[in-house]
mmCIF file of the C-alpha atoms, coordinates in Angstrom:
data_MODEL
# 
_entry.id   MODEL 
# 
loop_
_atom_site.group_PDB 
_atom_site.id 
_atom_site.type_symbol 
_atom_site.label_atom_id 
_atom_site.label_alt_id 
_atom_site.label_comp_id 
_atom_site.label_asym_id 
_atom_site.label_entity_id 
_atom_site.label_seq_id 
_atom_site.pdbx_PDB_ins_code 
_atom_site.Cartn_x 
_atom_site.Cartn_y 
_atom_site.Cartn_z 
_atom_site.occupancy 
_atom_site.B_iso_or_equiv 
_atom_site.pdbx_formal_charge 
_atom_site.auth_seq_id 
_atom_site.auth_comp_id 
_atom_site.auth_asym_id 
_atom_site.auth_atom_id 
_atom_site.pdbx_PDB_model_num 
ATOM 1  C CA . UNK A 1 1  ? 105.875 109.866 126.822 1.00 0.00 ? 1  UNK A CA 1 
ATOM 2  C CA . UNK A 1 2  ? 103.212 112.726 127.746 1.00 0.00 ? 2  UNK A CA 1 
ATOM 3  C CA . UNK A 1 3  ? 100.083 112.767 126.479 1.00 0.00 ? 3  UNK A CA 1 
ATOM 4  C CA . UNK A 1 4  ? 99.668  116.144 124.346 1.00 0.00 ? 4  UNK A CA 1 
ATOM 5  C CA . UNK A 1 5  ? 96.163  116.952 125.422 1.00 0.00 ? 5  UNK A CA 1 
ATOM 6  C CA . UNK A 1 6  ? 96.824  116.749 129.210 1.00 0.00 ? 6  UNK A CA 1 
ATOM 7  C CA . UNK A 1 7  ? 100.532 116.159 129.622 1.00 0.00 ? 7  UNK A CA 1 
ATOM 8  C CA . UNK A 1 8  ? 99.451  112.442 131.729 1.00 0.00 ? 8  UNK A CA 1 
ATOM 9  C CA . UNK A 1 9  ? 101.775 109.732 131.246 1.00 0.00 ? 9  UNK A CA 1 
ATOM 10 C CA . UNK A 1 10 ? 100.743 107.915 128.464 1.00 0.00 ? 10 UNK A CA 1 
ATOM 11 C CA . UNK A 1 11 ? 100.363 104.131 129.414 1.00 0.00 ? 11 UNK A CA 1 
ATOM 12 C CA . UNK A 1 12 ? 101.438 101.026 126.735 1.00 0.00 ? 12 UNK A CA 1 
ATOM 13 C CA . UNK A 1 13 ? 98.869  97.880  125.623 1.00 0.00 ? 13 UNK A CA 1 
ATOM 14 C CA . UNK A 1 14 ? 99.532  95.610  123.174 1.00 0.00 ? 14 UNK A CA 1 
ATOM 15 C CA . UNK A 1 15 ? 96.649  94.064  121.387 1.00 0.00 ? 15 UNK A CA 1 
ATOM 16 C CA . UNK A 1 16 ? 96.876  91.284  118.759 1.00 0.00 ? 16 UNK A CA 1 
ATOM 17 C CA . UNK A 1 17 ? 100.482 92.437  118.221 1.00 0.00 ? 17 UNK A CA 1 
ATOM 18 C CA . UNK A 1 18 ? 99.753  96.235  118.086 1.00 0.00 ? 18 UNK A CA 1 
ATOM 19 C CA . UNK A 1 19 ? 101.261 98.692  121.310 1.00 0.00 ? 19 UNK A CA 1 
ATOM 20 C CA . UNK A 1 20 ? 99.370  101.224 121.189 1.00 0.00 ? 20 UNK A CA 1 
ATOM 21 C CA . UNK A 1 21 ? 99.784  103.967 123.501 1.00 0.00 ? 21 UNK A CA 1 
ATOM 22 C CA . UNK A 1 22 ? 96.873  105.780 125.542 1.00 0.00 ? 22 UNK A CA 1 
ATOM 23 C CA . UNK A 1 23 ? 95.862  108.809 128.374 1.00 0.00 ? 23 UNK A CA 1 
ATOM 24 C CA . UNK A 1 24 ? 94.290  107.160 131.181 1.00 0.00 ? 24 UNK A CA 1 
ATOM 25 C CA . UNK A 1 25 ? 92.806  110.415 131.884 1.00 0.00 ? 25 UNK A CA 1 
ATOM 26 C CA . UNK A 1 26 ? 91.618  111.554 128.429 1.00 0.00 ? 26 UNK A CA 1 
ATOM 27 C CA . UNK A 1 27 ? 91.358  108.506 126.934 1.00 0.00 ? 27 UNK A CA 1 
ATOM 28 C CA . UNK A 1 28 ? 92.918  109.255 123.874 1.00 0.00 ? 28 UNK A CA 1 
ATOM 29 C CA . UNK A 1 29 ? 94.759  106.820 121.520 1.00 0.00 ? 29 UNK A CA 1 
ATOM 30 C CA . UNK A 1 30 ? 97.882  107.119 119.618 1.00 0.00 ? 30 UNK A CA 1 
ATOM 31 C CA . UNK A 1 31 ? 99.700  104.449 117.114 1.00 0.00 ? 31 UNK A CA 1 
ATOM 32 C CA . UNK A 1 32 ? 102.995 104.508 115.558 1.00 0.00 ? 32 UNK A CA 1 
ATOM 33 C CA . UNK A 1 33 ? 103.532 104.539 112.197 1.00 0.00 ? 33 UNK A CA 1 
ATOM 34 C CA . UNK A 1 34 ? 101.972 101.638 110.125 1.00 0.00 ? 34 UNK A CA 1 
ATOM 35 C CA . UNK A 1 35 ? 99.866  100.695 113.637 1.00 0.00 ? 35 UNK A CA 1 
ATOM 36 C CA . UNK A 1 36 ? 96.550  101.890 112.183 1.00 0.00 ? 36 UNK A CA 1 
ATOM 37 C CA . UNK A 1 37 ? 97.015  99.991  108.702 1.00 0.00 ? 37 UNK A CA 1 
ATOM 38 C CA . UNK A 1 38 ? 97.591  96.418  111.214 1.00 0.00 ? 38 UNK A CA 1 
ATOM 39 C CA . UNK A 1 39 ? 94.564  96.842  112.956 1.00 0.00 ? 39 UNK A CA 1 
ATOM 40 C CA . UNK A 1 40 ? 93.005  97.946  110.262 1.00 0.00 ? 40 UNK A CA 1 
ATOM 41 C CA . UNK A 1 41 ? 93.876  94.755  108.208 1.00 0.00 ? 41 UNK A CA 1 
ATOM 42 C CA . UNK A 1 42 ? 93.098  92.401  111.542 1.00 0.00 ? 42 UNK A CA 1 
ATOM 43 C CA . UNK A 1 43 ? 89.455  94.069  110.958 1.00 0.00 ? 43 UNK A CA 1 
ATOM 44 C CA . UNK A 1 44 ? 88.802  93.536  107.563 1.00 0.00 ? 44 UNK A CA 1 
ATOM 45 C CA . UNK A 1 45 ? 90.073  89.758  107.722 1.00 0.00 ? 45 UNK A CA 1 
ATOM 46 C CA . UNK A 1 46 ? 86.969  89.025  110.354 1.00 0.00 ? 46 UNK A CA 1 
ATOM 47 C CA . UNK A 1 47 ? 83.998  90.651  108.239 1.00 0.00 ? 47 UNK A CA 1 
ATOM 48 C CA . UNK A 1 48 ? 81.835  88.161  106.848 1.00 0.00 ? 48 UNK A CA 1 
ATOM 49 C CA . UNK A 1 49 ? 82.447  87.747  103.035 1.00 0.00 ? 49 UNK A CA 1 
ATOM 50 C CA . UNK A 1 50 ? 79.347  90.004  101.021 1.00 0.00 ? 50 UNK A CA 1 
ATOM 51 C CA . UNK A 1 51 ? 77.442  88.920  97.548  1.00 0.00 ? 51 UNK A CA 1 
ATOM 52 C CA . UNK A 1 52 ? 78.316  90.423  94.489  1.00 0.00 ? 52 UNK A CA 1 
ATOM 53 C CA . UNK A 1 53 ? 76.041  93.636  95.632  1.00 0.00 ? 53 UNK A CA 1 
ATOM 54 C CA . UNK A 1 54 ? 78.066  94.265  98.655  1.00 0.00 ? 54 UNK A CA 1 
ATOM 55 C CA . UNK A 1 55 ? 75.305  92.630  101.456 1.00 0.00 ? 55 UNK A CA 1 
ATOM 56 C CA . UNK A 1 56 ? 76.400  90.164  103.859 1.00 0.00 ? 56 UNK A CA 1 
ATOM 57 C CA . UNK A 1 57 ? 74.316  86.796  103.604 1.00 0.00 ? 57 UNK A CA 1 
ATOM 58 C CA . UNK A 1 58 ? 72.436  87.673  106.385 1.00 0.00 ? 58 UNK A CA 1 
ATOM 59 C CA . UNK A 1 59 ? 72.177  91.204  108.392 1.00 0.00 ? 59 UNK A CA 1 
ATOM 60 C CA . UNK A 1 60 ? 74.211  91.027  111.763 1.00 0.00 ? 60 UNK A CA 1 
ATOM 61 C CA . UNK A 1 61 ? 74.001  93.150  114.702 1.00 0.00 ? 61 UNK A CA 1 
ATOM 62 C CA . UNK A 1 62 ? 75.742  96.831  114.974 1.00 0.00 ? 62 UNK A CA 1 
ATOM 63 C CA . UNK A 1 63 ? 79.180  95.864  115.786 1.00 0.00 ? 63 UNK A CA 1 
ATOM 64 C CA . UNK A 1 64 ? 81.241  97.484  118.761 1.00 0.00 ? 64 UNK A CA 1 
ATOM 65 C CA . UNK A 1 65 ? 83.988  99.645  117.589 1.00 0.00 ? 65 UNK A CA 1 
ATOM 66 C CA . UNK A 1 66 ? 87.392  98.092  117.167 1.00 0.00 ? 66 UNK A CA 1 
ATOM 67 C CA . UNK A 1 67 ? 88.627  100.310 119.801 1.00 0.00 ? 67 UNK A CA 1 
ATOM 68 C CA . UNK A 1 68 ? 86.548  98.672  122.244 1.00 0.00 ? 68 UNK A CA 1 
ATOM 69 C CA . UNK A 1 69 ? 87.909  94.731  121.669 1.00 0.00 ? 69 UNK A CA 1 
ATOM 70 C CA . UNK A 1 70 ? 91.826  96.092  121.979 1.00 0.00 ? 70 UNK A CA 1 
ATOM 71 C CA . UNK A 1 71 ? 90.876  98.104  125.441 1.00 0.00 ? 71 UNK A CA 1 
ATOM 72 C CA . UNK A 1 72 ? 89.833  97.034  128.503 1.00 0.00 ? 72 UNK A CA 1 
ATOM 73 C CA . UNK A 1 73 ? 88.232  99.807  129.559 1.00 0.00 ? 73 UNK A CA 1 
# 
């Protein structure tokens, strides 16, 4: 598959059971269909649980993107 920004070949990972296709060149990502809502869920399942306001117990640091735990780049 090309990539539709700079027609590279698109390269394959596969992350915590999601392939998810990306440009080497561009960097940009694409899923499949019902790829986003998986990593979305694998997210939410690792936030520590928040008070009845919506604040986490204690404040933690500004977390890297989710992006950046599935790539090695």
């Amino acid at each position: 598959m090309k990539c539709p920004i700079d027609g590279t070949t698109l390269a394959l990972s596969e992350r915590g059971g999601v392939e998810i296709d990306f440009c080497p060149k561009c960097r940009g990502v694409w899923l499949d269909r019902g790829e986003l809502d998986k990593i979305i869920n694998q997210t939410v399942t690792t936030l520590p649980p928040r008070d009845e306001r919506g604040y986490t117990a204690k404040p933690r640091k500004k977390r890297d993107s989710f992006l950046k735990e599935l790539f090695d780049f």
